[in-house]
C-alpha positions in Angstrom: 0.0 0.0 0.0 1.2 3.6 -1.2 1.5 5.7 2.4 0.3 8.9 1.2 2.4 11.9 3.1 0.1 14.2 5.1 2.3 17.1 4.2 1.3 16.5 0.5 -2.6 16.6 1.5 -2.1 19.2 3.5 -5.0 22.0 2.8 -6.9 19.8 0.4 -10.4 18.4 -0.2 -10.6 14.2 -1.0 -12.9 13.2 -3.1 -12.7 9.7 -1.6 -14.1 6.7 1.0 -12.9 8.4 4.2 -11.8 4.7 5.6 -9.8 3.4 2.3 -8.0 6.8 2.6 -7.3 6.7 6.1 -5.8 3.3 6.0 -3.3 5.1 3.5 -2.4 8.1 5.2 0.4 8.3 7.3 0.4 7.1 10.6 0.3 9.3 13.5 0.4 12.2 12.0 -2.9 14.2 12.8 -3.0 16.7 15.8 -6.6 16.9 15.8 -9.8 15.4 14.6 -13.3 16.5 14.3 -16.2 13.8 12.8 -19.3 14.6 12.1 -20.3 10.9 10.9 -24.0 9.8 9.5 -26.6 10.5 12.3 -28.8 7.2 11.3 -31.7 9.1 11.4 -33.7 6.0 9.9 -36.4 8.9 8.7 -39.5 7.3 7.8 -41.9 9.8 5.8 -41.0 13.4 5.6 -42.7 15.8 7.8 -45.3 18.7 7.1 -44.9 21.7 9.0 -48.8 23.5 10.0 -49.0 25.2 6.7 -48.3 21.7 4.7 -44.9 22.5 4.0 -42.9 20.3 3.7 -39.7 20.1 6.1 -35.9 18.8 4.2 -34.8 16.2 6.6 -32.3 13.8 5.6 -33.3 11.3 3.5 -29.5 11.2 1.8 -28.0 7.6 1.2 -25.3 8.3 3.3 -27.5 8.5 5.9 -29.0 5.2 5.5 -28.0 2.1 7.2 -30.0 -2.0 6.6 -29.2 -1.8 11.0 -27.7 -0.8 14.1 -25.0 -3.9 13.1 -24.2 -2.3 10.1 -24.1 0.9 11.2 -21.8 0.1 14.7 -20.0 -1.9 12.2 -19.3 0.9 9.7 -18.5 3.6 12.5 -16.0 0.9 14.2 -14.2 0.6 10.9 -13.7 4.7 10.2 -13.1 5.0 13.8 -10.1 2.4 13.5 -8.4 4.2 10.7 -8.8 7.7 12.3 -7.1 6.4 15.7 -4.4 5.1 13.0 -3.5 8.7 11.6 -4.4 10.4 15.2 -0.8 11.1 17.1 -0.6 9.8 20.3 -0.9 13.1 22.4 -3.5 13.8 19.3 -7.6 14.4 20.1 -10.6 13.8 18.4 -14.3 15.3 18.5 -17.4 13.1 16.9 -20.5 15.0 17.3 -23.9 13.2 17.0 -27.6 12.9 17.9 -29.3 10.7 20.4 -29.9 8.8 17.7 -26.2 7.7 17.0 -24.0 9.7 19.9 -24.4 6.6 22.8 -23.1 4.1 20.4 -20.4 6.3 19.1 -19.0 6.3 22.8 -19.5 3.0 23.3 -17.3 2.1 20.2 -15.1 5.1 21.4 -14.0 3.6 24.6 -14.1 0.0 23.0 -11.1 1.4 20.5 -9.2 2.7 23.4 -9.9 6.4 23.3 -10.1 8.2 26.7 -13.1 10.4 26.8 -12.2 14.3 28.2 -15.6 16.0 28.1 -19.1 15.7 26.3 -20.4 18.7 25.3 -24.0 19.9 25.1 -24.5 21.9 21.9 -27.6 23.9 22.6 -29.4 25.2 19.3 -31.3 28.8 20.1 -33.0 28.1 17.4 -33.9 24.7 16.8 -37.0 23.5 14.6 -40.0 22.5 16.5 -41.5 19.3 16.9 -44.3 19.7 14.7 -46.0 16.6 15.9 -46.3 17.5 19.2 -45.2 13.9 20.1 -42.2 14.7 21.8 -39.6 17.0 23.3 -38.2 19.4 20.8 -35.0 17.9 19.9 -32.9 21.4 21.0 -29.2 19.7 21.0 -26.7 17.8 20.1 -23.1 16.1 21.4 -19.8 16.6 21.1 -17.6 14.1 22.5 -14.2 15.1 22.9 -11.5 12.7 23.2 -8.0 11.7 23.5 -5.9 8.5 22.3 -5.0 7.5 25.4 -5.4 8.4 29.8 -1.3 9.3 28.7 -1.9 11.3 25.6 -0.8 15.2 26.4 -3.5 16.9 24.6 -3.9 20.5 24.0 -6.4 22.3 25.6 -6.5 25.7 25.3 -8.1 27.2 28.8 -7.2 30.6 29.2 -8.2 31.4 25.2 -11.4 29.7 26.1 -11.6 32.0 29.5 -11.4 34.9 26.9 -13.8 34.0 24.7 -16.1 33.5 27.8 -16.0 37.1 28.9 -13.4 35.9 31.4 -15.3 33.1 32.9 -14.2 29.3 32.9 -16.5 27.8 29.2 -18.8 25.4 29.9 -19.7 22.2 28.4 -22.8 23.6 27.3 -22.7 25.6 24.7 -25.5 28.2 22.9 -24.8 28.3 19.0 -27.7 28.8 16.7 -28.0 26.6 13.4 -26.7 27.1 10.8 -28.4 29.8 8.6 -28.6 33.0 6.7 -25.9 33.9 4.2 -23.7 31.3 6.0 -25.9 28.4 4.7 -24.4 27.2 1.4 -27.2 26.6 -1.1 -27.3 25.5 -4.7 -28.3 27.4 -7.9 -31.7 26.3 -7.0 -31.8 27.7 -3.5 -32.1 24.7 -1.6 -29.2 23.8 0.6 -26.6 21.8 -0.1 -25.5 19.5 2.4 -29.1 18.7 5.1 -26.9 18.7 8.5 -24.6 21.8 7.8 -22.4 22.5 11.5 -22.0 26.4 12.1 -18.9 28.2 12.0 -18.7 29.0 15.1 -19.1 25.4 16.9 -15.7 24.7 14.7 -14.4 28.0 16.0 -14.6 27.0 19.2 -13.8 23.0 18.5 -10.3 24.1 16.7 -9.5 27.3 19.1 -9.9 24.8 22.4 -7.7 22.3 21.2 -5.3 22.9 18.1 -2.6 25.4 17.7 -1.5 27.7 14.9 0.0 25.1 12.2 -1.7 22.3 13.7 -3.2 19.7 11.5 -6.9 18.8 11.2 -8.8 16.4 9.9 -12.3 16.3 9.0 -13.4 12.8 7.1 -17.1 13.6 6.9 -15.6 16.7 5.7 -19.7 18.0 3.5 -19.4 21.5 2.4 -16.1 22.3 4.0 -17.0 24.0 7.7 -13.7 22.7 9.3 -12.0 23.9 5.9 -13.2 27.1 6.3 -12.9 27.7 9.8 -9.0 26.3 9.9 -8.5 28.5 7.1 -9.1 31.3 8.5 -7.6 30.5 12.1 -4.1 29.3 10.8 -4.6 25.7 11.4 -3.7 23.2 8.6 -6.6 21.0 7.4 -7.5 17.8 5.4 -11.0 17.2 3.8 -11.8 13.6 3.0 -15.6 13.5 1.3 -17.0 10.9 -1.3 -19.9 13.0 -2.5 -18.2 15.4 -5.4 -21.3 17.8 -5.3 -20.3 18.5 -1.4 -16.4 18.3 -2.7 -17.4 21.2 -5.3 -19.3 23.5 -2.5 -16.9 23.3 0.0 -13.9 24.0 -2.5 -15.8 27.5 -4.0 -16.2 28.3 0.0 -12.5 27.6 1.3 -11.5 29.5 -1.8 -13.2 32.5 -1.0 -12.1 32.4 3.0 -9.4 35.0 3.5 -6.8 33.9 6.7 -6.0 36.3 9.2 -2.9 38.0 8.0 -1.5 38.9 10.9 0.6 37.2 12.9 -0.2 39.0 16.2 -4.0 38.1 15.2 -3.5 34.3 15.4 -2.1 34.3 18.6 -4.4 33.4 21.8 -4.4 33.6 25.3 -1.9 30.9 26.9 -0.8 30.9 30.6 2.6 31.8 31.1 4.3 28.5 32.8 5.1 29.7 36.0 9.5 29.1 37.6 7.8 26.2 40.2 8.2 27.9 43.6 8.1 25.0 46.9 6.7 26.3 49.8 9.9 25.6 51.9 11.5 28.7 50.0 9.2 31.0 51.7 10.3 29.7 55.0 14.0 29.8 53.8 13.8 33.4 52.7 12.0 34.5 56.7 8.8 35.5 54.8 6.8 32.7 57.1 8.6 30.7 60.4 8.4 27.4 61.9 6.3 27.6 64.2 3.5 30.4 62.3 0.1 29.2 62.3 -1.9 28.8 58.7 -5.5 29.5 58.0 -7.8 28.4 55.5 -9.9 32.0 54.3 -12.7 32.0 56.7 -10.1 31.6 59.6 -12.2 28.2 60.5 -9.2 25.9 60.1 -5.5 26.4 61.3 -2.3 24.3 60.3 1.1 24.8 61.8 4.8 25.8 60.0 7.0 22.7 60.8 11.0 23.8 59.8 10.8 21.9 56.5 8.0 23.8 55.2 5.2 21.0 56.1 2.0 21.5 57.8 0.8 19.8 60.8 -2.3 19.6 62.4 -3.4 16.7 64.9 0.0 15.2 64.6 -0.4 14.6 60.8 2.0 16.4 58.9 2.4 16.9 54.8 2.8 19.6 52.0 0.8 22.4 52.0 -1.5 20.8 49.7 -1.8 17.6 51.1 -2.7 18.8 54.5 -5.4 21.5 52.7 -7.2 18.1 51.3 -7.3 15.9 54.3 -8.8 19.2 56.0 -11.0 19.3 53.4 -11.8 15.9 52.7 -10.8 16.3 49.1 -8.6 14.3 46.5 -6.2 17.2 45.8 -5.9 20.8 47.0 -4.0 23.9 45.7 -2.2 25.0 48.6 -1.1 28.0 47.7 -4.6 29.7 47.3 -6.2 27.7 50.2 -3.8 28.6 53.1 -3.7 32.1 54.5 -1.4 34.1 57.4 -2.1 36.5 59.5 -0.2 40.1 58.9 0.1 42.6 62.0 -3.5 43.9 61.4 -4.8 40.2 62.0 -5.6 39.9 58.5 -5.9 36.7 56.6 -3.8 37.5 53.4 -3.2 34.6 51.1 0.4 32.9 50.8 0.2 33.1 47.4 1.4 36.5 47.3 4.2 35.3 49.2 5.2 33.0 46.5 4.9 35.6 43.7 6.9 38.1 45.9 9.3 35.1 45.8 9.4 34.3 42.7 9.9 38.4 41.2 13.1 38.3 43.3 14.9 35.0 42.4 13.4 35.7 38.8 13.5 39.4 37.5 11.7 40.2 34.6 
């Protein structure tokens, strides 16, 4: 078998079987990929809105599966190949339906992956149930994955923070369907592709968890959303889609997406690793003694300085952190925002400002 070069691919659209092209790609060699595999809708007759119109589901053939074997079958096989191309500190994201998205995890974790999050993709604007025999169906998943419990993924926290108005980002996410001018449609009007994503659920996707240069992959790759979106973000992409009328769509819309030119625009927040600090440098230095008595921040809970820079309390000793979990009844604890002293006011001010006052003196900017 010809091993096909991802650098040769790189930035192109496949007109292909996503698994036959997969098993030729080169191994390991993907920083990130993002599925969105047939849903299995197993539609039965199409439905009629109130005023007996009639809605575009998707009756495609892609979509269509003889049953849940074949279809488990089909999604174990492309799953297979992408772990193959996926490096091994690499992570994927496979969004589906509650028609599809329990299964997908189940063959997920059978394969080996390590599952990070699920996210809940909350539509503001999704189409009603015009039957009235259920829930409206307002979201979908995103399961995000790595290779491996060891696999160092990226994740980009403080550049989601940013984007979240300077809050921690949720898993649940409010993104409207895709529509408007964003919508590719044909020269009759109609859409193109049924389940077009939205920009800006790739937006996130690639900004949380690729950097500048990365490669992505997309083998359900439609009318080009990844493309476009990696495109214009500065991330490296790789389209692999078998029906040449999508292949055609997404081309004309990559084409026409302009990438951010400058430089200084692709960057992204990124916490600045830190020169590690131990506690038992504070001591060292005189800023706290053996003996000085630590609280937690409503004063409720006291540990004392031991000459090493442990904690005791009840004759148990241990790091700062270790003693701030057993207090606490917690696996871990950051000790360096839980403990507190007291200054010559009798206020509680954190020892974390003792570390930074540390660490501007041993390292000067």
């Amino acid at each position: 078998m010809n091993i096909t070069r991802t650098k040769n691919i790189l930035n192109t659209i496949i007109n292909d079987d996503c698994i036959k092209m997969m098993e030729q790609m080169e191994e390991n060699s993907i920083d990130v990929i993002f599925a969105d595999p047939p849903y299995n809708l197993q539609l039965g007759d199409g439905l009629i809105r109130p005023d007996n119109t009639v809605v575009s589901g998707v009756f495609e053939e892609w979509d269509s599966f003889d049953s849940l074997a074949a279809y488990d079958d089909y999604t174990r096989r492309w799953m297979k190949a992408a772990r193959r191309v996926l490096k091994e500190d690499g992570s994927i994201w496979v969004i589906g339906s509650y028609h599809n998205i329990f299964r997908v995890g189940y063959i997920l974790q059978d394969l080996g992956f390590w599952i990070l999050n699920d996210i809940i993709w909350n539509k503001t604007n999704p189409m009603p149930n015009f039957k009235g025999t259920r829930f409206t169906n307002a979201h979908e998943t995103l399961i995000w994955a790595s290779k491996s419990p060891k696999s160092k993924y990226k994740f980009n926290y403080e550049a989601m923070k940013a984007l979240n108005d300077d809050t921690q980002m949720r898993s649940d996410w409010q993104i409207p369907l895709c529509t408007g001018k964003e919508r590719i449609k044909g020269e009759d009007g109609a859409k193109v592709h049924p389940t077009q994503k939205p920009e800006a659920l790739l937006y996130r996707v690639l900004m949380s968890s690729s950097d500048v240069g990365d490669v992505v992959l997309d083998p359900f790759f439609g009318t080009g959303t990844t493309g476009a979106v990696a495109k214009k973000i500065g991330r490296n992409f790789i389209g692999i889609e078998r029906d040449a009328t999508y292949v055609k769509a997404a081309q004309a819309r990559i084409d026409a997406v302009e990438r951010i030119a400058d430089n200084e625009g692709l960057e992204f927040s990124v916490k600045k690793k830190q020169p590690r600090i131990p506690f038992g440098t504070v001591v060292e230095r005189g800023l706290l003694s053996a003996g000085d008595v630590l609280y937690d921040v409503k004063g409720n809970k006291s540990a004392t300085i031991r000459s090493d820079g442990t904690l005791i309390v009840d004759g148990e000793g241990g790091s700062i952190h270790q003693v701030g979990a057993r207090l606490q009844n917690l696996p871990a604890c950051n000790g360096w925002t839980y403990w507190h002293f007291e200054d010559k006011n009798k206020k509680l001010i954190c020892i974390d400002e003792l570390r930074e006052q540390v660490r501007s003196e041993i390292y000067p900017t």
